[in-house]
C-alpha positions in Angstrom: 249.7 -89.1 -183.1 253.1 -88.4 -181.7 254.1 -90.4 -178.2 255.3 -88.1 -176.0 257.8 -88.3 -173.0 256.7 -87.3 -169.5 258.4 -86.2 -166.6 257.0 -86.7 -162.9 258.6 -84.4 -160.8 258.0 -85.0 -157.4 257.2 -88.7 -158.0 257.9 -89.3 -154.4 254.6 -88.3 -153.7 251.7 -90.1 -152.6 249.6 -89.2 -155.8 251.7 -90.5 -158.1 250.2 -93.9 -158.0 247.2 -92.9 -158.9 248.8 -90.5 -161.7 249.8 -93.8 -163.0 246.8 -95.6 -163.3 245.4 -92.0 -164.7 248.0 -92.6 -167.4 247.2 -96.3 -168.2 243.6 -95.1 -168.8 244.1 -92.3 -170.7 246.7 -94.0 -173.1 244.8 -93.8 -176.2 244.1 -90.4 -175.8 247.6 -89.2 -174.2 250.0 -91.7 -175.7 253.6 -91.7 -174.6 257.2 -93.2 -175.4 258.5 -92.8 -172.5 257.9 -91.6 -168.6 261.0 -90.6 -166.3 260.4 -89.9 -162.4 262.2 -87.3 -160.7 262.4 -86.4 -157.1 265.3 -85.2 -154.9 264.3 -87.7 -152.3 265.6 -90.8 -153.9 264.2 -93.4 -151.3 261.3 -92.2 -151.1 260.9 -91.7 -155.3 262.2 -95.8 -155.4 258.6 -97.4 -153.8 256.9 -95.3 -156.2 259.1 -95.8 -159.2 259.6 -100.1 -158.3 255.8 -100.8 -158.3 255.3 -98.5 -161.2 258.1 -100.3 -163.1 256.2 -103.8 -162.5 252.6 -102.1 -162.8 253.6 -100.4 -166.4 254.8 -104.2 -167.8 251.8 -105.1 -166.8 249.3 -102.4 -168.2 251.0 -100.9 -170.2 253.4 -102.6 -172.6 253.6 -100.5 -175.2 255.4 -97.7 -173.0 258.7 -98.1 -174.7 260.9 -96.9 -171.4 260.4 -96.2 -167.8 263.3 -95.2 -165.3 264.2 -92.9 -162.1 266.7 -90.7 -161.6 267.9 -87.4 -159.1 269.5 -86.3 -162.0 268.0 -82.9 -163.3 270.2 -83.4 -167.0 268.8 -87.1 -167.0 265.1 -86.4 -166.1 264.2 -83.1 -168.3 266.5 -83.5 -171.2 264.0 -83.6 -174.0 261.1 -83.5 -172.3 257.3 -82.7 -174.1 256.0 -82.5 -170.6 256.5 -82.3 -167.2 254.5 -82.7 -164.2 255.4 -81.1 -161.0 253.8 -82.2 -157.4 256.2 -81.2 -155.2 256.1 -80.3 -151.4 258.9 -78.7 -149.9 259.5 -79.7 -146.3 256.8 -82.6 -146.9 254.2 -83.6 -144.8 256.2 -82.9 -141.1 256.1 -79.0 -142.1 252.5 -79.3 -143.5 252.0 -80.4 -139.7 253.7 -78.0 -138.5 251.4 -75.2 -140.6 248.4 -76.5 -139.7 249.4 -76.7 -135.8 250.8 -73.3 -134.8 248.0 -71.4 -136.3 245.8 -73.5 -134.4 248.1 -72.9 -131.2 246.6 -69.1 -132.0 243.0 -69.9 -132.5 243.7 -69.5 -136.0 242.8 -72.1 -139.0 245.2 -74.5 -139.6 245.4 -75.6 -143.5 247.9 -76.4 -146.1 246.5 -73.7 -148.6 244.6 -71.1 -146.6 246.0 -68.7 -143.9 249.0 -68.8 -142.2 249.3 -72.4 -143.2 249.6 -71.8 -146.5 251.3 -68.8 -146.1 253.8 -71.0 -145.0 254.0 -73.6 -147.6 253.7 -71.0 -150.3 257.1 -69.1 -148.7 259.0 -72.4 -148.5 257.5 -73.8 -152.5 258.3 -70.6 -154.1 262.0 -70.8 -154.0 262.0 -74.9 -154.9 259.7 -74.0 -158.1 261.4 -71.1 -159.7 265.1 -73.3 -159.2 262.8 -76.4 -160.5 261.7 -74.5 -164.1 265.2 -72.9 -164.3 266.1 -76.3 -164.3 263.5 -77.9 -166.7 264.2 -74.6 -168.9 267.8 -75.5 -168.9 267.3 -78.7 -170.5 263.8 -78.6 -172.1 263.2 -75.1 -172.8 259.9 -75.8 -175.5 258.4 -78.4 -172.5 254.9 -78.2 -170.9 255.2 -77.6 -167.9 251.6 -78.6 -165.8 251.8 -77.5 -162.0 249.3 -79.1 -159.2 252.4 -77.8 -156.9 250.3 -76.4 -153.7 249.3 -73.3 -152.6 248.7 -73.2 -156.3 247.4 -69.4 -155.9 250.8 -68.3 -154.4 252.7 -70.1 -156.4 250.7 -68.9 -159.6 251.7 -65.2 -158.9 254.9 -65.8 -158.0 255.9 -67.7 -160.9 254.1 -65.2 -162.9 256.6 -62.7 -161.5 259.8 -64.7 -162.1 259.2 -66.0 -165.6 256.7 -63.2 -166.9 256.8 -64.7 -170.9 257.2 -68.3 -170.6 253.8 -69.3 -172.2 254.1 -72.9 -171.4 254.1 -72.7 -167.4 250.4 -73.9 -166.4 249.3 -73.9 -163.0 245.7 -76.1 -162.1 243.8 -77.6 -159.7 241.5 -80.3 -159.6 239.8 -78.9 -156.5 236.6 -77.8 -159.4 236.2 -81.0 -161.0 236.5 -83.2 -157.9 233.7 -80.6 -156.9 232.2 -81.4 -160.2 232.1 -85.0 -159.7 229.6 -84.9 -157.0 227.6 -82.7 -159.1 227.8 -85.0 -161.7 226.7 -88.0 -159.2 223.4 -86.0 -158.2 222.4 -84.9 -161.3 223.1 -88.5 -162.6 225.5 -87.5 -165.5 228.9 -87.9 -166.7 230.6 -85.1 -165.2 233.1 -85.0 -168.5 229.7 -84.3 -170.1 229.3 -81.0 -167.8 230.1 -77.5 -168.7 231.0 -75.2 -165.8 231.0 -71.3 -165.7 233.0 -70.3 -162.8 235.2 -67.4 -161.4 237.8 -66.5 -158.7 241.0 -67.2 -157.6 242.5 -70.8 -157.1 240.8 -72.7 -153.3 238.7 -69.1 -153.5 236.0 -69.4 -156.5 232.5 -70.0 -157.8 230.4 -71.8 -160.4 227.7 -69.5 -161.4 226.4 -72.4 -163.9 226.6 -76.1 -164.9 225.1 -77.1 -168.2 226.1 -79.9 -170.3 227.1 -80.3 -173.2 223.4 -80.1 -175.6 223.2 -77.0 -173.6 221.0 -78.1 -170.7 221.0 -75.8 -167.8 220.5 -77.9 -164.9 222.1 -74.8 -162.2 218.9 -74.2 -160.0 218.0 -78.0 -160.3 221.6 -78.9 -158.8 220.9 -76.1 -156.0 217.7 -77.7 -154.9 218.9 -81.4 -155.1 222.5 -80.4 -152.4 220.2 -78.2 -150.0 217.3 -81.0 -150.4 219.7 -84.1 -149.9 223.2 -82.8 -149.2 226.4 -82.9 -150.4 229.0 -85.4 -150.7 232.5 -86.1 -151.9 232.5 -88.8 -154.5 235.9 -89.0 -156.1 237.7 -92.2 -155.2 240.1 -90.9 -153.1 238.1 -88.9 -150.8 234.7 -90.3 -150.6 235.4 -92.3 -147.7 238.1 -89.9 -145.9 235.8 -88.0 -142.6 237.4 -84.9 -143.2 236.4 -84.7 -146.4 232.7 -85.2 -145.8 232.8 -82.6 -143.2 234.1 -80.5 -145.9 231.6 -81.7 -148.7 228.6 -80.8 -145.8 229.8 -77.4 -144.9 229.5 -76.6 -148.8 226.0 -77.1 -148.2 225.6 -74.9 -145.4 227.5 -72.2 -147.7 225.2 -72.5 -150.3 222.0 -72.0 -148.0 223.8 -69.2 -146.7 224.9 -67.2 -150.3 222.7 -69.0 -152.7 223.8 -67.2 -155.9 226.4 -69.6 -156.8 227.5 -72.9 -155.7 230.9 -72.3 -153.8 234.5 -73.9 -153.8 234.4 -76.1 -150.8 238.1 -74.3 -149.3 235.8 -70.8 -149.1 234.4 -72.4 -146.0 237.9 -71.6 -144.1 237.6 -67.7 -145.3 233.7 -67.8 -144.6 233.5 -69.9 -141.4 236.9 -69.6 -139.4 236.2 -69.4 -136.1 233.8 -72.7 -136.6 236.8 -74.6 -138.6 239.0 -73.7 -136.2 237.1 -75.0 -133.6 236.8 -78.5 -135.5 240.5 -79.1 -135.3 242.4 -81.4 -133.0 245.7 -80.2 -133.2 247.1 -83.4 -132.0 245.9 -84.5 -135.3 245.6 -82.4 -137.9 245.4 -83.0 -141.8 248.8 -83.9 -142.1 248.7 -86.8 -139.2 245.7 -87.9 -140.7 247.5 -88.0 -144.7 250.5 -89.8 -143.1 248.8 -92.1 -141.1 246.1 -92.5 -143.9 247.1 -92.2 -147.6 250.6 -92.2 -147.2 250.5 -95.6 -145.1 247.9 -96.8 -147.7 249.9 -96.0 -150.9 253.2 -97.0 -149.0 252.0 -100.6 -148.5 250.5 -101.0 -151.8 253.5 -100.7 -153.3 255.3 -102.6 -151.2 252.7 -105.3 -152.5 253.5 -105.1 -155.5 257.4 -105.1 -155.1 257.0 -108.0 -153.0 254.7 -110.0 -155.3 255.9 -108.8 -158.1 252.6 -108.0 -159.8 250.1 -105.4 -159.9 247.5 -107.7 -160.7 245.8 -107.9 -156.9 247.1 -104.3 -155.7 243.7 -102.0 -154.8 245.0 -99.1 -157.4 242.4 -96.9 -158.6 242.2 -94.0 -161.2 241.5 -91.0 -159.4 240.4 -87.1 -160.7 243.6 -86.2 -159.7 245.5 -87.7 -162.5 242.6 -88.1 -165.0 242.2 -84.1 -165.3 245.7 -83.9 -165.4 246.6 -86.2 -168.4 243.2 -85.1 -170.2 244.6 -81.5 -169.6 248.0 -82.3 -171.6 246.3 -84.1 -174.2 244.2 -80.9 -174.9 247.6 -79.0 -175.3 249.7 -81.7 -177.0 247.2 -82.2 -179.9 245.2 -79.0 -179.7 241.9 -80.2 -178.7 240.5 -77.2 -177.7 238.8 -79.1 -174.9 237.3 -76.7 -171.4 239.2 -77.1 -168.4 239.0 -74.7 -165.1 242.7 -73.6 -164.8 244.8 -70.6 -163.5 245.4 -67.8 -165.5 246.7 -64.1 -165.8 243.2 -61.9 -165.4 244.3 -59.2 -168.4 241.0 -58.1 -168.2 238.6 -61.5 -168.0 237.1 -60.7 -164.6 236.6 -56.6 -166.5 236.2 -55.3 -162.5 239.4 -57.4 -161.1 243.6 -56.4 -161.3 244.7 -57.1 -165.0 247.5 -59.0 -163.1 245.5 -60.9 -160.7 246.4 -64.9 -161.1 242.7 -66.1 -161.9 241.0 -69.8 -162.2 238.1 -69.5 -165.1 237.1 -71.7 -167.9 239.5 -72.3 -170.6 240.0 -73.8 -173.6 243.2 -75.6 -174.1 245.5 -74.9 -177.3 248.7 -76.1 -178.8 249.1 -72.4 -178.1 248.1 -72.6 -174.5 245.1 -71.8 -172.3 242.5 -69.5 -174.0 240.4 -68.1 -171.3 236.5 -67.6 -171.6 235.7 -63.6 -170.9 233.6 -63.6 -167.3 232.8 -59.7 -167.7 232.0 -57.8 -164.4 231.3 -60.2 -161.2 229.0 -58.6 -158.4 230.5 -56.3 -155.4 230.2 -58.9 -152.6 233.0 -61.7 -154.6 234.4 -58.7 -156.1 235.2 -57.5 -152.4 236.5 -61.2 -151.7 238.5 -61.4 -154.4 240.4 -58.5 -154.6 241.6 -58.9 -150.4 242.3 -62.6 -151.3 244.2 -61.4 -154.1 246.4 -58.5 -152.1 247.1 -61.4 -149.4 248.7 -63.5 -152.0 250.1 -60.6 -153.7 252.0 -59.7 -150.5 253.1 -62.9 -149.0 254.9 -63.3 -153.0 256.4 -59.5 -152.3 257.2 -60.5 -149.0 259.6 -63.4 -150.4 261.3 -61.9 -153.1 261.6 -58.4 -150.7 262.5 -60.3 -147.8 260.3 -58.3 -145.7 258.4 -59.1 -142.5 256.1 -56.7 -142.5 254.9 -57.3 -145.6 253.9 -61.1 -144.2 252.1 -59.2 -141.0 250.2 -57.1 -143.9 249.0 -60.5 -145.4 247.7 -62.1 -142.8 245.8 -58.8 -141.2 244.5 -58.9 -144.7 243.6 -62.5 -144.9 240.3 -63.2 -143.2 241.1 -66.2 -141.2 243.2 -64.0 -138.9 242.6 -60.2 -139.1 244.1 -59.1 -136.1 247.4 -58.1 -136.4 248.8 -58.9 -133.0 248.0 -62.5 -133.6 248.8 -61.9 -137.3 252.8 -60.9 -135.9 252.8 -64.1 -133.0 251.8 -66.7 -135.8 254.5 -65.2 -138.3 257.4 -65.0 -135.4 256.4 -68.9 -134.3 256.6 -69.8 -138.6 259.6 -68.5 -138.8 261.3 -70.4 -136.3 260.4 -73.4 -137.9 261.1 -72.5 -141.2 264.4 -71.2 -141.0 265.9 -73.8 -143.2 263.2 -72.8 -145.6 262.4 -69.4 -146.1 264.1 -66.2 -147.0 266.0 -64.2 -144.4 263.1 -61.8 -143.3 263.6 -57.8 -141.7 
């Protein structure tokens, strides 16, 4: 089985930890020669990369080289695979997203609404210059992309680099979903089987069998309206916010009990009642950088310290886990199922060929090789496609330059509606952004 060597762009970020100890777990499966961080915020890459150094001698020895660099020859020159987690303007402009909506009345979130409006204009141009980059000096490389919003950044990456077959954008919003189903129906959750459509943070499982072909859908409804819902994956079962966001999944599912919903449809279904739950003093962000970020920052200065991993509270998380399993699937053609982010061409038959979609796949040495979903009924159909013009626009809107394309998106998007607020939110973004985003007129 050939070792592979692994890029972590964006190893700066607070994930990356995790991704590590994802990586030590999955080494039989994923084996690799060599991993390289990249970031271009060197002191903040150099925690990260120091207690990773000392972690990897410890767990796993057989890595034959680790280093750091800001270098972009250095880090992608013969790369199998690269990992992008970037976040352009990091968590201060994720703060900022989340509170000027909310000065409007609006929802304020990284991915949905003006927020991640936002962070999609500002990653846009930092992802197409990153693959440019990667192509320049790994042009055969996989390329796997958690970068957020993962739906904007989908389309518009589509757009730039229309044939590159080996640019795959995922989330692991579905199977950290699928972990808690996994927990009440008392199963391994690699042992489920999900159906599920839409678009990425906008979707729906419409089954969950396993793998002897058990249906256990209606059973699974029954068992979250009967006892609830709860996030289980390591890193957010204990995080408030979180369980809020597990609990209002619930109340979605009494609501529209056809299928069991992505939990980030509550800001589309709800908004006035998310809105309401925010303290704009302290938002997501405040809560990430005085939460994780402090958490992850001091673990590693642990380890650096002590120089050992052996006491540091490090945990393999879903995050990294569907990650690495993903790549093995490609590396050594696996075939396995994943839930990943795809050009429609005709898989949802009632949805734009060229809609960005997240369905069931099965992974290739040839790349992602989507299951057909056929027609999906009017009301998610309805969803969908006004989801799907937002994001469409707001991508249009940065490569056009063009303002009122952005006031179009957000009238469009259904946790604003009104334009007047839709133009006041987009003037207020764009004076913060202006190191960011493309001149607008």
């Amino acid at each position: 089985m050939k070792k592979q060597r692994l890029v972590i762009a964006g190893s700066g970020s607070t994930y990356t930890m995790g991704m590590m100890m994802s990586l030590i777990e999955e080494k039989d499966r994923f084996p690799l020669k060599e991993i390289v961080f990249y970031d271009t915020d060197a002191e903040r890459q150099e925690r990260n990369a120091k207690a990773t150094e000392i972690l990897m001698q410890e767990r796993y020895p057989e890595l034959e080289s680790f280093s750091y660099t800001t270098d972009k020859e250095e880090a992608f020159k013969e790369a199998d695979f690269v990992f992008v987690q970037i976040r352009t303007g990091g968590l201060s402009m994720r703060e900022k997203d989340e509170q000027i909506p909310l000065k409007h009345g609006v929802v304020g979130q990284e991915t949905c609404g003006p927020g991640g409006m936002a962070y999609g204009l500002r990653s846009i141009k930092d992802m197409i210059q990153l693959v440019n980059d990667i192509r320049t000096y790994a042009p055969n490389a996989w390329i796997l992309n958690y970068t957020n919003p993962a739906a904007i950044v989908a389309v518009a990456l589509k757009k730039e680099f229309p044939h590159d077959s080996r640019l795959l954008n995922i989330c692991d919003m579905p199977i950290a979903i699928m972990i808690s189903y996994a927990k009440i129906l008392e199963l391994d959750v690699w042992n489920l089987v999900p159906e599920y459509f839409g678009l990425n943070h906008f979707g729906w499982f419409t089954k969950i069998y396993d793998k002897q072909g058990n249906d256990h859908t209606e059973r699974l409804k029954s068992l979250i309206i009967e006892k609830g819902f709860t996030p289980e994956d390591k890193e957010i079962a204990n995080d408030v916010s979180w369980q809020q966001t597990f609990a209002q999944a619930r109340q979605m599912l009494m609501d529209f009990p056809e299928f069991l919903p992505n939990t980030y449809l509550q800001y589309y279904l709800y908004p006035e009642q998310m809105t309401a739950k925010e303290d704009p003093n302290r938002t997501r962000a405040r809560q990430v950088i005085e939460g994780r970020q402090k958490r992850v920052h001091n673990i590693c200065d642990q380890i650096i310290e002590q120089g050992t991993a052996e006491a540091a509270d490090l945990h393999v998380d879903i995050h990294g886990v569907f990650m690495v399993k993903a790549a093995a699937s490609l590396a050594y053609n696996l075939n396995d199922r994943f839930i990943v982010i795809t050009e429609n061409n005709g898989i949802i038959s009632n949805l734009p060929d060229d809609a960005m979609v997240e369905v069931p796949s099965s992974l290739t040495a040839n790349g992602p090789k989507p299951f057909a979903i056929g027609e999906i009924p009017t009301f998610y159909k309805g969803l969908i496609e006004g989801q799907y013009a937002y994001e469409k626009l707001v991508t249009e809107a940065y490569f056009e330059g063009s303002y009122q394309k952005l006031i179009q998106a957000l009238t469009l998007n259904r946790t604003v509606i009104s334009p007047d607020k839709a133009k006041a939110i987009v003037d207020d973004l764009i004076e913060v952004n202006r190191p960011y985003w493309p001149n607008l007129t």
